[in-house]
MILUMKE-153002 format. One line per 2 residues: number of its first residue (from 0); for each residue x, y, z of C-alpha. Coordinates in steps of 0.1 Angstrom, whole numbers. Layout:
NUM) X:Y:Z  ...
//
This chain:
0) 1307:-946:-1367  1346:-949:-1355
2) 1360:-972:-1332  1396:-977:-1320
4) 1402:-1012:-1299  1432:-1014:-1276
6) 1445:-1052:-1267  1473:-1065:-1244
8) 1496:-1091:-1248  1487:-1099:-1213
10) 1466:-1090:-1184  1484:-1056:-1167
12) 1498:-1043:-1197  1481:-1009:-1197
14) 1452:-1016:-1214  1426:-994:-1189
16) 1451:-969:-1181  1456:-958:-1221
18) 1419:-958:-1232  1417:-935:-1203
20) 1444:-915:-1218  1430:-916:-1253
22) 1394:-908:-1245  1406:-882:-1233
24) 1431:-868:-1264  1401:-874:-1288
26) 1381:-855:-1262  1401:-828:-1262
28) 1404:-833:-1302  1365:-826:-1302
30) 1353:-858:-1309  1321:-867:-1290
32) 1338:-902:-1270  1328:-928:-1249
34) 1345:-961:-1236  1333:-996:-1236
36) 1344:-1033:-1222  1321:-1057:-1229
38) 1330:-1081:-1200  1347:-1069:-1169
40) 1358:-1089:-1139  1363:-1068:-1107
42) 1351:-1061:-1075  1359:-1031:-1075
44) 1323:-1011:-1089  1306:-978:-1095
46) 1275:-972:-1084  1250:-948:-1103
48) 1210:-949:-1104  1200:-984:-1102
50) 1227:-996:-1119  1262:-1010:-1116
52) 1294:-1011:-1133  1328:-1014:-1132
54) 1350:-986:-1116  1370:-987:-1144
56) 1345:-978:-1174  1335:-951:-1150
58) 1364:-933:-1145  1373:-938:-1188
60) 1339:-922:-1194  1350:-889:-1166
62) 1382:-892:-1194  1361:-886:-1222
64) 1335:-864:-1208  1308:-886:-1211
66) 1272:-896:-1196  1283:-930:-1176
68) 1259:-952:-1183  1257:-993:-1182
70) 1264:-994:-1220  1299:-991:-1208
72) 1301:-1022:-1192  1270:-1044:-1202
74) 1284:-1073:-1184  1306:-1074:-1150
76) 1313:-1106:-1132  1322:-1099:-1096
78) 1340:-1130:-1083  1332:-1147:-1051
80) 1359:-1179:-1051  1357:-1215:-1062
82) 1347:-1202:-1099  1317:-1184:-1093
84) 1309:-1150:-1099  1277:-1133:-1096
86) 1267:-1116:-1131  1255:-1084:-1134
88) 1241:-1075:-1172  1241:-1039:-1180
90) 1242:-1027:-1145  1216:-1052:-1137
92) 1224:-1081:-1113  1211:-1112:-1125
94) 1221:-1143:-1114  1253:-1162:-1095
96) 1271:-1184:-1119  1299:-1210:-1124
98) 1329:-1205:-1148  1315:-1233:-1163
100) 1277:-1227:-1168  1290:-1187:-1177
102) 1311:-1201:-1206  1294:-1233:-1220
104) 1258:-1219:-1218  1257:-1178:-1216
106) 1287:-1162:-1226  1282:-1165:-1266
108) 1246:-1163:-1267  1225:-1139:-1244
110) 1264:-1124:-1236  1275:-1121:-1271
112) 1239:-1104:-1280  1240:-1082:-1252
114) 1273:-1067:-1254  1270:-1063:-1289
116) 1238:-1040:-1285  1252:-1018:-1260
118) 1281:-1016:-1283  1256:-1007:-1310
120) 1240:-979:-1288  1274:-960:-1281
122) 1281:-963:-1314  1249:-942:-1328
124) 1255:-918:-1297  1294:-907:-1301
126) 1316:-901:-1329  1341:-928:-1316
128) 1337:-956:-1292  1370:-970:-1277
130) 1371:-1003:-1267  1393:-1019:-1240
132) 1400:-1058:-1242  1406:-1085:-1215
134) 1438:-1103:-1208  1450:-1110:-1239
136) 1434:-1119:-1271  1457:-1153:-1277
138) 1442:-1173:-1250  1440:-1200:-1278
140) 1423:-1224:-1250  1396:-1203:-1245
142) 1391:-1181:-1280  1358:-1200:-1287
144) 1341:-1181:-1254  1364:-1148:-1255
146) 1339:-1117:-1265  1358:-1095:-1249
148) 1386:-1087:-1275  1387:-1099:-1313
150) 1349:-1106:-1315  1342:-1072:-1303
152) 1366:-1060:-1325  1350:-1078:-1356
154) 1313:-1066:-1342  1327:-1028:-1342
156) 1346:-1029:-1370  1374:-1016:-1351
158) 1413:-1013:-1355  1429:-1030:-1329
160) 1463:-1015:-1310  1482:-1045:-1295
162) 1498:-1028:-1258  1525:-1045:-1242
164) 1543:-1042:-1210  1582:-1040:-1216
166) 1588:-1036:-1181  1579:-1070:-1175
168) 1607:-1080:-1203  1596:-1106:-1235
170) 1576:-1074:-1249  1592:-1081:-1285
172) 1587:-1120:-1283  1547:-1114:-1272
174) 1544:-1092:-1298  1552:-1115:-1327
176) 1538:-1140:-1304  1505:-1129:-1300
178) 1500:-1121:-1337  1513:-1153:-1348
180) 1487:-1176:-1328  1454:-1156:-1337
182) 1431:-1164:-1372  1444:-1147:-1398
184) 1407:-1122:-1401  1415:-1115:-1368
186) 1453:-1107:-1378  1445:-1079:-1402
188) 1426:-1062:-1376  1455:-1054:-1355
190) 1475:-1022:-1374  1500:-1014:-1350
192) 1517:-1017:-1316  1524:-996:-1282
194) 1553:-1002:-1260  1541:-994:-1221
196) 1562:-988:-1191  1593:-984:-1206
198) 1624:-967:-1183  1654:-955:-1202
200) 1664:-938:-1238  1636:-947:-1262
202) 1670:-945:-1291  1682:-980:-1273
204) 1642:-998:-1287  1643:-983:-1322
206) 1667:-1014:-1336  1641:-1034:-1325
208) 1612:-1016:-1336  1629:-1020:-1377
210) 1630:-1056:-1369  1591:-1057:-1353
212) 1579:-1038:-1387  1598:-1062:-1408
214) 1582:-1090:-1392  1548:-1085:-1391
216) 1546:-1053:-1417  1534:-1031:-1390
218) 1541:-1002:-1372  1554:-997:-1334
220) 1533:-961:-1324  1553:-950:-1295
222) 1571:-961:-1263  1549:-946:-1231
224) 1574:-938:-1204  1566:-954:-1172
226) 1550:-928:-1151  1530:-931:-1114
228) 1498:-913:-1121  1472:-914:-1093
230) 1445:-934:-1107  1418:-958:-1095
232) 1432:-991:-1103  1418:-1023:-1112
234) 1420:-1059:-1091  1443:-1078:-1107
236) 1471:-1104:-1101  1493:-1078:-1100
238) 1477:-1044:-1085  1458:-1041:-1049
240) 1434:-1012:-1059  1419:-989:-1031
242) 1385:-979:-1024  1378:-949:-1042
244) 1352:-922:-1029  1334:-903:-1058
246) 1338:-870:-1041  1338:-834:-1055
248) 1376:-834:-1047  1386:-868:-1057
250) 1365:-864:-1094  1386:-831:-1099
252) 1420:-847:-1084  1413:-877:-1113
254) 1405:-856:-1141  1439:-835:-1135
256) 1460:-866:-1130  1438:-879:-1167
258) 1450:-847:-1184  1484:-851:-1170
260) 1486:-886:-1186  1469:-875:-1221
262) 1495:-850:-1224  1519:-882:-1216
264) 1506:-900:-1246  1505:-870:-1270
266) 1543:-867:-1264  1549:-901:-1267
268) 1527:-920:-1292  1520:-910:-1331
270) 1484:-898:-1324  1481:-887:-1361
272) 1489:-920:-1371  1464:-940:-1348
274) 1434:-912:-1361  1447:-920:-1398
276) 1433:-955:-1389  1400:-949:-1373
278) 1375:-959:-1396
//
């Protein structure tokens, strides 16, 4: 039963795009692999028999050559405005819902219990389950509700991989940043760090990768080049995604352009290191 968990210091740090990429290097490794996000908020869905998810679990799962199933994504909040979403639980829809009813009465009971057992179920099916986060795990206002990164991590048993986006600039700071503000169980989960979207001579980081091992006695994995791969994004603040048709053509178009980027990450990130910590 292996897990691997990959966090962001922030929302649009590359969370999605590298569990892609690393379902599909343990794939090709031939481990039996499947994604999973316990909460998702997006619009942007797939569709399958009686049941839907987000786009995004989908397309991980085409990465690592998996069944997609609602276990992916057992809950997916599709926003409508004014802080309502409608809920859909394990491809199911079930109800429309405010922020505040979601958090104060759902989200750490049925929520917690749900996403936990679909977490369970991929678990006893594949060899390794890799598990995306949301946003960023320091949202100190709302860690009590958050079961979308440390808790899932704790429920898996997981070692977490903390990805940040140094095109953005602070990438150092939120490091050390957002280790510093979580619980300290929750610290000694996280066993190393991935620099994303980086432009430039990797040589000009390293003095600053001695200092970010000295600080918080672990390791920086790699610096991930920024590359434009032709991938199905999520909506977020920072992206406006496409539709996406689920064609023969587009399904074999994605699963060159996922090989393209695993071979991205194999080049660039210490992949012996992060299966050393897989438990």
């Amino acid at each position: 039963m292996k897990s691997l968990m990959i966090q962001g210091t922030s929302s649009g740090a590359g969370k999605t795009t590298l569990v892609a990429a690393l379902c599909r290097v343990f794939s090709n490794k031939g481990f039996s692999v499947a994604p999973f996000k316990s909460q998702n908020m997006s619009n942007f869905s797939y569709v399958g028999k009686n049941f839907e998810i987000s786009r995004a679990q989908a397309i991980q799962a085409l990465a690592a050559r998996c069944e997609i199933t609602p276990d992916l994504n057992p809950i997916l909040l599709k926003p409508l405005g004014n802080y309502y979403s409608t809920i859909f639980l394990r491809g199911k829809k079930f109800k429309r819902m405010h922020a505040t009813e979601y958090y104060s009465k759902f989200v750490r009971t049925k929520g917690l219990n749900l996403a936990t057992e679909s977490l369970y179920n991929l678990q006893k099916n594949h060899d390794l389950v890799i598990l995306e986060g949301a946003g960023s795990p320091a949202e100190i206002n709302l860690e009590k509700f958050d079961i979308a990164n440390m808790k899932m991590a704790e429920k898996a048993k997981s070692p977490v991989l903390l990805v940040t986006d140094i095109d953005r600039g602070g990438s150092f700071a939120s490091i050390v940043g957002t280790l510093s503000l979580l619980d300290k169980k929750y610290q000694k989960l996280i066993k190393g760090f991935v620099i994303n979207k980086f432009r430039g001579d990797v040589n000009i980081l390293k003095p600053g990768f001695k200092k970010i091992q000295t600080k918080t006695k672990r390791p920086i994995l790699g610096a991930i080049p920024m590359a434009d791969f032709d991938l199905p994004e999520e909506d977020s603040l920072n992206v406006n995604p496409k539709k996406f048709h689920w064609t023969k053509k587009n399904l074999e178009k994605i699963d060159a352009e996922i090989e393209n980027l695993s071979k991205l990450v194999v080049r660039n990130l210490n992949i012996k290191q992060i299966e050393r910590m897989i438990k």
